[in-house]
C-alpha positions as YAML, in Angstrom:
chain: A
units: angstrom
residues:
- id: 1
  name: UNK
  ca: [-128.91, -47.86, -49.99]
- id: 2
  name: UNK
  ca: [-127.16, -51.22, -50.31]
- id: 3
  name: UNK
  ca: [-123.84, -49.34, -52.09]
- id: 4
  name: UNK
  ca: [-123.86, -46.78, -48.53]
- id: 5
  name: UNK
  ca: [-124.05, -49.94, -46.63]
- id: 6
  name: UNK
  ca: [-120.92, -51.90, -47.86]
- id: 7
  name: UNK
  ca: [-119.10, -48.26, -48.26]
- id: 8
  name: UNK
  ca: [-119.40, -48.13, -44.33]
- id: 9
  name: UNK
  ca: [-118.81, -51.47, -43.93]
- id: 10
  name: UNK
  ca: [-115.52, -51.73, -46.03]
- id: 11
  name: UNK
  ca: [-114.44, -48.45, -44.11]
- id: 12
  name: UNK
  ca: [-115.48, -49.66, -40.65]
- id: 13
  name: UNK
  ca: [-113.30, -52.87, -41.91]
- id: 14
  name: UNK
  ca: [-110.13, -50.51, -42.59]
- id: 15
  name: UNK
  ca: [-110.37, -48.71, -39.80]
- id: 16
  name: UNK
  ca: [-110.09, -52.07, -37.68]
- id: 17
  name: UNK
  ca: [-107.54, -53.10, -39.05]
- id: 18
  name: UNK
  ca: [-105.69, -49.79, -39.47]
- id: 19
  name: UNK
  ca: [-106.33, -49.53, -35.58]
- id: 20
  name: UNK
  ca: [-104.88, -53.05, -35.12]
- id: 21
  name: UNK
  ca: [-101.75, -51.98, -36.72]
- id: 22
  name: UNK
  ca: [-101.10, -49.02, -34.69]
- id: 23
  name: UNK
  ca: [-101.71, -51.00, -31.76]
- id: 24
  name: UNK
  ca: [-99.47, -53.69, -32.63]
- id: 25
  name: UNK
  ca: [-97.03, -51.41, -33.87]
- id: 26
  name: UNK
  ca: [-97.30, -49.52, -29.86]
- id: 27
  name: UNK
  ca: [-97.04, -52.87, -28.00]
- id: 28
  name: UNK
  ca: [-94.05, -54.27, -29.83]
- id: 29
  name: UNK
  ca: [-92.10, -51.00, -30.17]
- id: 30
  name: UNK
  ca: [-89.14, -51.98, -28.30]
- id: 31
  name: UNK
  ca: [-88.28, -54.88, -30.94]
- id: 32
  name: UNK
  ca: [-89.44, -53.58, -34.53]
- id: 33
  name: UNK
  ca: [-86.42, -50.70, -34.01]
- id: 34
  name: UNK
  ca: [-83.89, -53.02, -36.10]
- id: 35
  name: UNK
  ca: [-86.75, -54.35, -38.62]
- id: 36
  name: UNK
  ca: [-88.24, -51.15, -39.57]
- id: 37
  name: UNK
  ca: [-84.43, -49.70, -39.82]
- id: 38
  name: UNK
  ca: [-83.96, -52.63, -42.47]
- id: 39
  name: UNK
  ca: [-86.65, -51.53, -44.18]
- id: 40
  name: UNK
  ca: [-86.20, -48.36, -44.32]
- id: 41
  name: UNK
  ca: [-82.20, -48.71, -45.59]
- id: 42
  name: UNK
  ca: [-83.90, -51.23, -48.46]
- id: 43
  name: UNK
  ca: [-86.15, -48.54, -49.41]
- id: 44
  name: UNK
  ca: [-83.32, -45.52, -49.82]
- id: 45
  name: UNK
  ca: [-80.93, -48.59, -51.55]
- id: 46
  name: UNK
  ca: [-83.25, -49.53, -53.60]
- id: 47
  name: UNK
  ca: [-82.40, -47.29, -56.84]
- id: 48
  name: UNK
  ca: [-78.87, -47.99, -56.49]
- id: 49
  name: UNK
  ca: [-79.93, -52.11, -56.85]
- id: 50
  name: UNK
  ca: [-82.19, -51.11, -59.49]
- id: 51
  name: UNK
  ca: [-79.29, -49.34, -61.75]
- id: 52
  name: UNK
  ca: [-76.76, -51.97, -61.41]
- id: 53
  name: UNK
  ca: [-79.91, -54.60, -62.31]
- id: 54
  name: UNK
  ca: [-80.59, -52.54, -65.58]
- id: 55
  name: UNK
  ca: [-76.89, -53.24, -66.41]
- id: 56
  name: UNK
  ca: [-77.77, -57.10, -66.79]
- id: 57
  name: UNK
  ca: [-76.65, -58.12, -63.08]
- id: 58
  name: UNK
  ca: [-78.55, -60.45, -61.00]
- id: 59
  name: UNK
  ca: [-80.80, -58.63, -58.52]
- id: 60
  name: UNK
  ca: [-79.38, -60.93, -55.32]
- id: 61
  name: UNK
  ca: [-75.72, -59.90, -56.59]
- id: 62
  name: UNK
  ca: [-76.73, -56.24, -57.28]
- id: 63
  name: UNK
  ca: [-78.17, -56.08, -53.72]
- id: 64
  name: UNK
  ca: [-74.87, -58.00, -52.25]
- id: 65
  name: UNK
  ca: [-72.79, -55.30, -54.16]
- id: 66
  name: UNK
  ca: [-74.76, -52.41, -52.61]
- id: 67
  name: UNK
  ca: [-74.60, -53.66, -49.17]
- id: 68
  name: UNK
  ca: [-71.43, -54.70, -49.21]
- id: 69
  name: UNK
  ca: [-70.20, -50.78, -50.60]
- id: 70
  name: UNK
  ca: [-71.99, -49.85, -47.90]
- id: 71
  name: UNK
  ca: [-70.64, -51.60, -44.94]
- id: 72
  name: UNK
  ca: [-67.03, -50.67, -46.88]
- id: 73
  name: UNK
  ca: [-68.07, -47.28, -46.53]
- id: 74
  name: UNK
  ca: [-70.12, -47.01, -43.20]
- id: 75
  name: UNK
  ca: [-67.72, -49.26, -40.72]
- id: 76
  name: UNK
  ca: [-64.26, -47.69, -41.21]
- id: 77
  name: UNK
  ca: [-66.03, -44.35, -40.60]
- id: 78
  name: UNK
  ca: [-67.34, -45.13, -37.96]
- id: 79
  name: UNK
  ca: [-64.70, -46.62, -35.97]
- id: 80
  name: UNK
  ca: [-62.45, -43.66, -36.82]
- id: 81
  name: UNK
  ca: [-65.62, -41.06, -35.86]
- id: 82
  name: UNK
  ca: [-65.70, -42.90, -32.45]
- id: 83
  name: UNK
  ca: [-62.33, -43.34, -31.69]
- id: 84
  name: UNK
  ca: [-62.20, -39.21, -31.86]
- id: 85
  name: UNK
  ca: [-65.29, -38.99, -30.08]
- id: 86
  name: UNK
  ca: [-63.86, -40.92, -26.88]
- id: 87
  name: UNK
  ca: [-60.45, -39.51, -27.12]
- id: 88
  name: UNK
  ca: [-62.55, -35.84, -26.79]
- id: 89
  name: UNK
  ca: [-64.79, -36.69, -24.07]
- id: 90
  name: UNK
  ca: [-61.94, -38.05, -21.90]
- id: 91
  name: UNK
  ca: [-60.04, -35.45, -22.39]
- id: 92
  name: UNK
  ca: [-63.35, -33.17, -21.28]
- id: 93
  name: UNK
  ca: [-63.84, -34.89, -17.91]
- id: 94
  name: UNK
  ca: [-60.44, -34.70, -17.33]
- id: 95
  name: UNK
  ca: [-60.44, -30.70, -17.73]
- id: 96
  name: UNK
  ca: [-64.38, -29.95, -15.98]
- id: 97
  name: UNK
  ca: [-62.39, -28.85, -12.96]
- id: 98
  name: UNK
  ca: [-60.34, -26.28, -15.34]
- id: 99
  name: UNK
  ca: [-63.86, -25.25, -17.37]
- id: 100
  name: UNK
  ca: [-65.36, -24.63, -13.84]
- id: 101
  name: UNK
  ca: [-62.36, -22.17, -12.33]
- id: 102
  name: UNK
  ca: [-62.46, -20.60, -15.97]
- id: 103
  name: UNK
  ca: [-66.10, -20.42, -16.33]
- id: 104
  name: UNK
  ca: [-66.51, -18.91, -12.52]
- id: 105
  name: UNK
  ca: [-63.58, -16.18, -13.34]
- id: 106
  name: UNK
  ca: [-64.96, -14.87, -16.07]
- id: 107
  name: UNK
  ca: [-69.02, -14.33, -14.64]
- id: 108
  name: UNK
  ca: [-67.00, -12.75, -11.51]
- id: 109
  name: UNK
  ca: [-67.91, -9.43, -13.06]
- id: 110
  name: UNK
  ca: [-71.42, -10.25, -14.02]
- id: 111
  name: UNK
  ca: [-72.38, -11.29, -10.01]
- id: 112
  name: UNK
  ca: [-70.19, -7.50, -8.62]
- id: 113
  name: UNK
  ca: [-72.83, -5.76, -11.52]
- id: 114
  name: UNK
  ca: [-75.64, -7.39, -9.88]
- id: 115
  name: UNK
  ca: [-74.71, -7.22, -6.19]
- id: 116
  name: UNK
  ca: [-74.26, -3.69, -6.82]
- id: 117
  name: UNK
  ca: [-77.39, -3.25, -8.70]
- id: 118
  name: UNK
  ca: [-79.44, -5.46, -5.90]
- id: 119
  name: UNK
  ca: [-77.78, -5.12, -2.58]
- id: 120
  name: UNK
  ca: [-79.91, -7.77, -1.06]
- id: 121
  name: UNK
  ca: [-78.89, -10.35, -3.66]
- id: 122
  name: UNK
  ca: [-77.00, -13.34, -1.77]
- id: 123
  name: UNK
  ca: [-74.40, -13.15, -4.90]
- id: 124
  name: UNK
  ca: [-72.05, -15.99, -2.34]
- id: 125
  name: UNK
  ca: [-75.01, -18.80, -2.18]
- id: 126
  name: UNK
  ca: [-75.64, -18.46, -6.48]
- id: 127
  name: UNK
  ca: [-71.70, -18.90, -6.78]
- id: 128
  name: UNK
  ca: [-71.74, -22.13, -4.51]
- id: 129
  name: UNK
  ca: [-75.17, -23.08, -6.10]
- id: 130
  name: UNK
  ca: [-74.05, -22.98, -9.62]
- id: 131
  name: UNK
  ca: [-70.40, -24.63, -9.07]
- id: 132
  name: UNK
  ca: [-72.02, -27.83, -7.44]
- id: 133
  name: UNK
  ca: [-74.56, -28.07, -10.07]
- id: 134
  name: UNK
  ca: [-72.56, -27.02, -13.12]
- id: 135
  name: UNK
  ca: [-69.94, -29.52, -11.88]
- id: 136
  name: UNK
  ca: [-72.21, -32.55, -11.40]
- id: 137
  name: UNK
  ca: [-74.23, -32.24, -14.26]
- id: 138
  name: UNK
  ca: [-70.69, -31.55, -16.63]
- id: 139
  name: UNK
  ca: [-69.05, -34.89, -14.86]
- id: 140
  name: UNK
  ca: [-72.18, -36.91, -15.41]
- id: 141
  name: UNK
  ca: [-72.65, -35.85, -19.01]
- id: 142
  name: UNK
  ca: [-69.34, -36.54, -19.75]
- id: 143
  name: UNK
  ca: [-69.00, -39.91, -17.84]
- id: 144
  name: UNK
  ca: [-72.52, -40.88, -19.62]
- id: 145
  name: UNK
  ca: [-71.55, -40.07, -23.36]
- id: 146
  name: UNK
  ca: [-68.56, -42.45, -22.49]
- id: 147
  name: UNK
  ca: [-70.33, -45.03, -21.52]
- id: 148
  name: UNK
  ca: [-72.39, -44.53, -24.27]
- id: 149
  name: UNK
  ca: [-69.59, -44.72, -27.20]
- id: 150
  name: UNK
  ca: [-67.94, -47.71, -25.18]
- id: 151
  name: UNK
  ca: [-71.03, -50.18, -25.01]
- id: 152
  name: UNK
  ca: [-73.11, -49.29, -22.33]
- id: 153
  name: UNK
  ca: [-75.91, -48.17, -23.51]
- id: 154
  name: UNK
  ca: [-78.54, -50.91, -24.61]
- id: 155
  name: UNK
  ca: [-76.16, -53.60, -25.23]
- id: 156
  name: UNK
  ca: [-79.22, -55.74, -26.65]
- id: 157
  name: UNK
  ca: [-80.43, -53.19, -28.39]
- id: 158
  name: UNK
  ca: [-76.93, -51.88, -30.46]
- id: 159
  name: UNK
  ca: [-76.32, -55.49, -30.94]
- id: 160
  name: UNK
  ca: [-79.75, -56.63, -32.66]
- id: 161
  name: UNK
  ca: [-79.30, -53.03, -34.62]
- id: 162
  name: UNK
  ca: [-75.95, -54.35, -35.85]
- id: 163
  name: UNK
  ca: [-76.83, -58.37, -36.44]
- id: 164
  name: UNK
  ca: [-80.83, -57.89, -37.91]
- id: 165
  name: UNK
  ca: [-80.35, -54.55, -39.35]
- id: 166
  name: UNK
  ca: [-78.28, -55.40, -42.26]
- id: 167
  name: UNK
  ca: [-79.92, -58.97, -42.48]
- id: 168
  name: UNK
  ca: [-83.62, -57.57, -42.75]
- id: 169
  name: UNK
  ca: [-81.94, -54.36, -45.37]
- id: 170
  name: UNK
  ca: [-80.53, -56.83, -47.85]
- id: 171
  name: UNK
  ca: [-83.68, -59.02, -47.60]
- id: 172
  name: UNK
  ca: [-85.80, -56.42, -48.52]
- id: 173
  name: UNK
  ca: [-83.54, -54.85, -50.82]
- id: 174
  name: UNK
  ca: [-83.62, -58.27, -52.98]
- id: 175
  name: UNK
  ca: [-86.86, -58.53, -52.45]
- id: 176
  name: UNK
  ca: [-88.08, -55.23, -52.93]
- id: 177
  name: UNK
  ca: [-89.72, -55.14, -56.40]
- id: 178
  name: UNK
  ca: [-91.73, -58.28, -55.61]
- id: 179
  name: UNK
  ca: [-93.11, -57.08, -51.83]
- id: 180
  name: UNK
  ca: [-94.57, -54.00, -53.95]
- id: 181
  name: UNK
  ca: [-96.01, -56.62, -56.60]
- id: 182
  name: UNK
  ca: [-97.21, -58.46, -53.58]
- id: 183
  name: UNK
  ca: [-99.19, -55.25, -52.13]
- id: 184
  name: UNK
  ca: [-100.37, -53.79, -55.45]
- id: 185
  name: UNK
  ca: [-102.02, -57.73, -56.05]
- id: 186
  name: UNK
  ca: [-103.84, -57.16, -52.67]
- id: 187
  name: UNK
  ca: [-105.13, -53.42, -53.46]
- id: 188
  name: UNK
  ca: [-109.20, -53.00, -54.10]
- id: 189
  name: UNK
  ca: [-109.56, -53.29, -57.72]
- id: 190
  name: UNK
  ca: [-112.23, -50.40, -57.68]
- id: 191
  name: UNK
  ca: [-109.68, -47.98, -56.15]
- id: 192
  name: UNK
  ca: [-106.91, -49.10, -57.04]
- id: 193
  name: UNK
  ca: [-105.83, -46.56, -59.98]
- id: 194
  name: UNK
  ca: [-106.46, -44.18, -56.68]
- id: 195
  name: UNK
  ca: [-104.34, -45.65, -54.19]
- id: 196
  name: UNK
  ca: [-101.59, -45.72, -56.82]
- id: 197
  name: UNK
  ca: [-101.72, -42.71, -57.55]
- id: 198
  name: UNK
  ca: [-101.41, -41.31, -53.97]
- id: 199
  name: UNK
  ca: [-98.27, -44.25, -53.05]
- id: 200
  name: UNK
  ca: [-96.64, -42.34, -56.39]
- id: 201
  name: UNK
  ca: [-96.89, -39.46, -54.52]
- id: 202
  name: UNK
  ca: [-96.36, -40.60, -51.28]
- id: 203
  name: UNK
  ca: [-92.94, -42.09, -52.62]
- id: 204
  name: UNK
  ca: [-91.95, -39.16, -54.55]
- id: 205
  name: UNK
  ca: [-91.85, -36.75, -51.41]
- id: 206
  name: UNK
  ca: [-90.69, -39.74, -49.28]
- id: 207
  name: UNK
  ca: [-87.62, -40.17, -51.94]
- id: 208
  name: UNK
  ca: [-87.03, -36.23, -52.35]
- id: 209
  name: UNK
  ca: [-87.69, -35.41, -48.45]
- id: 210
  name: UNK
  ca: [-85.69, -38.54, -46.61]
- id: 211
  name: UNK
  ca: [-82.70, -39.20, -49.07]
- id: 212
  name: UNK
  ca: [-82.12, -35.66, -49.49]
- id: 213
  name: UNK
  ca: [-82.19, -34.93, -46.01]
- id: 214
  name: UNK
  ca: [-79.84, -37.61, -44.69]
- id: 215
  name: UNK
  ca: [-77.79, -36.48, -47.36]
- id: 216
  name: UNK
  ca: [-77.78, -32.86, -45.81]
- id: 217
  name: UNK
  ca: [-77.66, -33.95, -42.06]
- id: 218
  name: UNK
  ca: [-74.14, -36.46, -43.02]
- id: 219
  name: UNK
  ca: [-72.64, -33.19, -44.56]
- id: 220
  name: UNK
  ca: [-73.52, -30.86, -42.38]
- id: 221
  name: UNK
  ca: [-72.32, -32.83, -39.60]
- id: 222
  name: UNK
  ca: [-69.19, -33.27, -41.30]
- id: 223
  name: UNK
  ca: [-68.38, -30.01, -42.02]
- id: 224
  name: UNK
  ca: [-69.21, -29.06, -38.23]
- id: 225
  name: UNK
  ca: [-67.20, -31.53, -36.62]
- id: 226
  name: UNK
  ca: [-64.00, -30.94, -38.98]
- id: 227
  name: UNK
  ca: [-64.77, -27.06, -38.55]
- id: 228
  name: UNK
  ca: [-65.13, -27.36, -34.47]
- id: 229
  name: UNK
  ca: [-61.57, -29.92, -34.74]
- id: 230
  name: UNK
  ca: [-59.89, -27.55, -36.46]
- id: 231
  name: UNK
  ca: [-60.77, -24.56, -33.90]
- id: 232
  name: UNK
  ca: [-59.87, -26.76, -31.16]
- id: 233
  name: UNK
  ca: [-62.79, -26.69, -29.33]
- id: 234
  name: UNK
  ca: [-63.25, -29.97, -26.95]
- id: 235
  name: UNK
  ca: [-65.71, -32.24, -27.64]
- id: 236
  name: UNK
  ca: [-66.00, -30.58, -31.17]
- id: 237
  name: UNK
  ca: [-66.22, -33.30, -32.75]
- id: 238
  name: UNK
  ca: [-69.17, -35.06, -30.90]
- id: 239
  name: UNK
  ca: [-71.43, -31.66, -30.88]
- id: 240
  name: UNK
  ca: [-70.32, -30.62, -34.27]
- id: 241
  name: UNK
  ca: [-71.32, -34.02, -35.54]
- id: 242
  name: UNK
  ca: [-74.56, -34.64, -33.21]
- id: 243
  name: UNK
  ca: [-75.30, -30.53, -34.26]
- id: 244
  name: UNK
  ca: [-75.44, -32.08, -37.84]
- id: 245
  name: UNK
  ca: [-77.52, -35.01, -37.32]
- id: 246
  name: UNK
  ca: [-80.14, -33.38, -35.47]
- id: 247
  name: UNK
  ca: [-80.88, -30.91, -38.26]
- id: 248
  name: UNK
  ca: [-83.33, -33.11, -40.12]
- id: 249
  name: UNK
  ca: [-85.47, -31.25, -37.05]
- id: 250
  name: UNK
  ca: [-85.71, -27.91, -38.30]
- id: 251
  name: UNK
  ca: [-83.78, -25.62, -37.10]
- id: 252
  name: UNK
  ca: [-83.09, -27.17, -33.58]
- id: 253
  name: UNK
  ca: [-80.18, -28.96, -34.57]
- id: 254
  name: UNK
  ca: [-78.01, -25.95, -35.55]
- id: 255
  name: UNK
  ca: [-78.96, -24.24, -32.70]
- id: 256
  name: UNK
  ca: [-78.19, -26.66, -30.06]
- id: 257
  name: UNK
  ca: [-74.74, -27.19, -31.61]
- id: 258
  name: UNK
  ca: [-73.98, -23.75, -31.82]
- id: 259
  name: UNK
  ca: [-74.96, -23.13, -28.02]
- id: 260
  name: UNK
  ca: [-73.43, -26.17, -26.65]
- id: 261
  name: UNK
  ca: [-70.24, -24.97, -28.53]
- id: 262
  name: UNK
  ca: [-70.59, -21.59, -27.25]
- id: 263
  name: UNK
  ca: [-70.92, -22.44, -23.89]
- id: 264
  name: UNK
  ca: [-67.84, -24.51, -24.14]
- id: 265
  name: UNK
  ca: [-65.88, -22.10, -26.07]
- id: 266
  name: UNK
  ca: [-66.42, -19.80, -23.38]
- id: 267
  name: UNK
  ca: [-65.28, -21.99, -20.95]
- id: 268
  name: UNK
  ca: [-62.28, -23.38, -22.81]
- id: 269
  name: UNK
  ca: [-60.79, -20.42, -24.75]
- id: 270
  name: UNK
  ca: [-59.02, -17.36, -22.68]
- id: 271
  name: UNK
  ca: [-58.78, -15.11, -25.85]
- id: 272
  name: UNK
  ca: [-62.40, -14.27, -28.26]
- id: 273
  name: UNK
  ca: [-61.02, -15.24, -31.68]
- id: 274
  name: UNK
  ca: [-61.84, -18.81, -30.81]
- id: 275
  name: UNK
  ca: [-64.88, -18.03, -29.64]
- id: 276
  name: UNK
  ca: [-65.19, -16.20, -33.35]
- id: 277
  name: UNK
  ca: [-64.59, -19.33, -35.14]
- id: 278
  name: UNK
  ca: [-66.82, -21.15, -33.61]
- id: 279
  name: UNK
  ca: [-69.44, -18.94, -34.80]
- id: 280
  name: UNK
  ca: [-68.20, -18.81, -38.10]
- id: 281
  name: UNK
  ca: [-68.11, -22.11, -38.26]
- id: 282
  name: UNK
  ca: [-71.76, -22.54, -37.74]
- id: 283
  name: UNK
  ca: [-72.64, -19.42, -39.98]
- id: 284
  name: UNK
  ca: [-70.82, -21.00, -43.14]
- id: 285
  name: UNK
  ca: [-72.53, -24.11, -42.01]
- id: 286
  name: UNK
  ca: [-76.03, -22.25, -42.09]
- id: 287
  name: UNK
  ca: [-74.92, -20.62, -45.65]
- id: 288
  name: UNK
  ca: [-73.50, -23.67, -47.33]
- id: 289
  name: UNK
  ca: [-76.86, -25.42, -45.56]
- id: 290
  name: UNK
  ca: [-79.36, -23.30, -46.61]
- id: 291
  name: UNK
  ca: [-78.21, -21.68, -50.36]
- id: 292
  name: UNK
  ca: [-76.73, -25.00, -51.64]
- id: 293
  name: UNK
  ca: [-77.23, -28.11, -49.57]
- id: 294
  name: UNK
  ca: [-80.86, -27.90, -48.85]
- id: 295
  name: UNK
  ca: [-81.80, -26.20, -52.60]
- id: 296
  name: UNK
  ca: [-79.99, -28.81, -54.50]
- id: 297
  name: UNK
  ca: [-80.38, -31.79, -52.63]
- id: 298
  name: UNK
  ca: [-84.21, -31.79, -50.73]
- id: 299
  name: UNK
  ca: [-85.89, -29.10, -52.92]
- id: 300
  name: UNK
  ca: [-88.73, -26.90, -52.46]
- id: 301
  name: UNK
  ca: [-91.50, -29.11, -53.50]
- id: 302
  name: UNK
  ca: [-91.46, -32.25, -51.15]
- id: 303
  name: UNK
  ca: [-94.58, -30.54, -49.13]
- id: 304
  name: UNK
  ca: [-93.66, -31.30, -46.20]
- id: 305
  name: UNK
  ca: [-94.11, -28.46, -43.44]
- id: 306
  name: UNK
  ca: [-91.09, -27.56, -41.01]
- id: 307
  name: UNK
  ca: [-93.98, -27.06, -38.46]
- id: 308
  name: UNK
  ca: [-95.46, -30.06, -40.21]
- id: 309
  name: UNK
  ca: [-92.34, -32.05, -39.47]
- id: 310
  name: UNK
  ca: [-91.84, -30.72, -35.85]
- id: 311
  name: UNK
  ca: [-94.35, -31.80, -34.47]
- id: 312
  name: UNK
  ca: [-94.63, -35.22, -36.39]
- id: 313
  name: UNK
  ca: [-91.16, -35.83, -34.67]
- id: 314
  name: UNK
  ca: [-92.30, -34.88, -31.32]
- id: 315
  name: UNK
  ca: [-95.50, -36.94, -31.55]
- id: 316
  name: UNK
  ca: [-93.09, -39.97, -33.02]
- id: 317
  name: UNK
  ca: [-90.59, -39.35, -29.95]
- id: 318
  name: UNK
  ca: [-93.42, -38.89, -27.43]
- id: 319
  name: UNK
  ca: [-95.23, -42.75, -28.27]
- id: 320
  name: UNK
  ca: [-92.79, -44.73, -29.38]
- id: 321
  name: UNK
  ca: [-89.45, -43.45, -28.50]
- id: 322
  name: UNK
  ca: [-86.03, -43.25, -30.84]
- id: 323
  name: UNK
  ca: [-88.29, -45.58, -33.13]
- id: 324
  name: UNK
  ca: [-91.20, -42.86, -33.32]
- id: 325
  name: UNK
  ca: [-88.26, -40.33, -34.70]
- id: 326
  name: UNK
  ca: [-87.43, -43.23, -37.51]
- id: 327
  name: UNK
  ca: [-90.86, -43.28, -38.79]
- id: 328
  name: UNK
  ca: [-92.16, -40.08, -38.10]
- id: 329
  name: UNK
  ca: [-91.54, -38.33, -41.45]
- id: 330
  name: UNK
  ca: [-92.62, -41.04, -43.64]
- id: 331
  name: UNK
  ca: [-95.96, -41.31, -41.32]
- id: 332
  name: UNK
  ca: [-96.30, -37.49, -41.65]
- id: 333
  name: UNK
  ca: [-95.81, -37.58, -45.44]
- id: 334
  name: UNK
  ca: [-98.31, -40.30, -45.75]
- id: 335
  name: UNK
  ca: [-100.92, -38.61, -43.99]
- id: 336
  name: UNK
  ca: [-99.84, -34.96, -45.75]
- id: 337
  name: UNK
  ca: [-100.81, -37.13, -49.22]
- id: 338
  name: UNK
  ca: [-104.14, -38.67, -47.62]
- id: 339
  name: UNK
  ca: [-105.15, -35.47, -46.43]
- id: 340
  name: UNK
  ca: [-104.54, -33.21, -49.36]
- id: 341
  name: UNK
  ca: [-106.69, -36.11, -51.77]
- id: 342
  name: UNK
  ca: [-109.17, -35.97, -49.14]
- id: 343
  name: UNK
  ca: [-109.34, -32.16, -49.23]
- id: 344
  name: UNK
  ca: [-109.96, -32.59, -53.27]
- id: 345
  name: UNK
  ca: [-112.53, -35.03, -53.19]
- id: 346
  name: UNK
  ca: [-114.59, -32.66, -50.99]
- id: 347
  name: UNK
  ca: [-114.13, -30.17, -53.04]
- id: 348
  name: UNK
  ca: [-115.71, -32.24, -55.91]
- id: 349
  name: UNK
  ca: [-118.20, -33.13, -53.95]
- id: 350
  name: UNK
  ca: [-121.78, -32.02, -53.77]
- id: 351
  name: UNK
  ca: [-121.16, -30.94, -49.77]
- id: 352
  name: UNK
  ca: [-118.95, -28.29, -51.01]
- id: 353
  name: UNK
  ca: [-120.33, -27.16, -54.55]
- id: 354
  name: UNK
  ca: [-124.04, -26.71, -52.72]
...
């Protein structure tokens, strides 16, 4: 009787506090976004620190070394990727005017088909309807991705990403072995074997799903946005390379590239073998994606769900915004683990073998 007491009482306890967390985590959401991006940019860095450590070098230099490689890599790529990016979308709100004569010529025939399929079909106020709409919403996309690549967007919020971010990563990429020494000091020494056992396995999907993944969404991008530049297709760059990113969603990614591009492509290109590369483009991306990328690099057995992961993301994106996407799979990994151990201790419990 006294053991079923403190059992509810130690999980009444957790539950507090795990509620506390979530709440705190929901009121400050709009200023953990560089902190837990830190954090998690120690945690994927980590094994590279770790392997220059084992070769006798100073864990504070090893985690200098990594960062700094990183920012080598990252910044130059970045300013080149945006430069492109803006050069495109000027050069698309320049031509909307162009798209929209082009775009309107070639659905001519479509409208005659239906106005002599429905007589009573106002074909004239559809035309009108569209052009004004196709043409504000094309100008204010374009004018609003612009503004986005030149600074506009969140001033506060790109600059604390670019100051904390890397301040908070190297912190806890230093500090990394001794923050897990810290936590595994504070676990319940009863369960503790337990709760090791499921952070192994928390970490080993979390290190197979996330690294992997990133590692597939940067080349996929890549080889969309070179693909679309090549073709010629405006904007190309920007889709192709958004069209990558997004694919850690499953499946949505690829297909909103591929009918952004299509739409353009239509739009742009007078002839259809353009319009032909750009779907080859995305169907050597899907290829490449799904018979080497995806196989070799995230694996079969990281358990995680694409329906599992869809709606994690949406949930994440729904409460807490861009920084609900960030966390999202590692919550939904977390609580894949928790579940499946639950789902085996019932199993070996009396509820279920009576």
């Amino acid at each position: 009787m006294i053991s079923h007491r403190l059992s509810n009482r130690n999980m009444t306890i957790w539950l507090v506090l795990f509620g506390i967390f979530c709440a705190s985590v929901y009121v400050l959401r709009s200023v953990l976004l560089p902190f837990v991006a830190g954090i998690i940019i120690g945690y994927l860095l980590d094994p590279w620190a770790s392997r220059i450590e084992k070769w006798g070098v100073n864990r504070t230099l090893a985690s200098v070394l990594v960062m700094f490689i990183l920012i080598l890599i990252l910044v130059p790529a970045l300013i080149a990727l945006f430069s492109v990016i803006d050069s495109q979308v000027g050069h698309f709100i320049s031509v909307v005017p162009d798209y929209l004569s082009s775009f309107a010529q070639k659905i001519e025939p479509v409208f005659a088909g239906l106005q002599e399929r429905f007589p009573a079909l106002e074909a004239e106020k559809i035309r009108e309807y569209l052009r004004g709409n196709i043409a504000n919403s094309l100008k204010l996309v374009g004018n609003l991705m612009r503004r986005l690549i030149t600074g506009g967007f969140a001033l506060v919020n790109i600059l604390s990403l670019l100051l904390i971010t890397p301040i908070v990563a190297f912190y806890m990429l230093r500090d990394w072995d001794k923050f897990i020494a810290q936590v595994d000091s504070l676990l319940p020494k009863k369960s503790k074997k337990s709760i090791e056992k499921q952070a192994r396995e928390i970490d080993c999907i979390l290190s197979s799903f996330i690294r992997g993944q990133l590692s597939v969404c940067v080349l996929l991008g890549t080889f969309y946005a070179v693909g679309l530049y090549v073709v010629g297709l405006d904007l190309g760059v920007l889709v192709g390379f958004l069209a990558g990113i997004i694919s850690f969603i499953p499946y949505i990614g690829s297909i909103t590239g591929f009918l952004i591009s299509i739409l353009i492509a239509f739009a742009q290109f007078d002839s259809l073998m353009p319009i032909l590369q750009v779907i080859g483009v995305f169907a050597v991306g899907q290829f490449i994606e799904g018979n080497f990328l995806t196989p070799n690099l995230v694996g079969d057995s990281v358990g995680l769900h694409p329906v599992w992961i869809m709606f994690a993301l949406l949930t994440g994106g729904v409460l807490l915004g861009f920084l609900g996407l960030m966390i999202a799979v590692p919550v939904a990994a977390i609580i894949g683990v928790l579940i499946r151990h639950a789902i085996d201790n019932y199993k070996d419990s009396s509820l279920y073998k009576d």
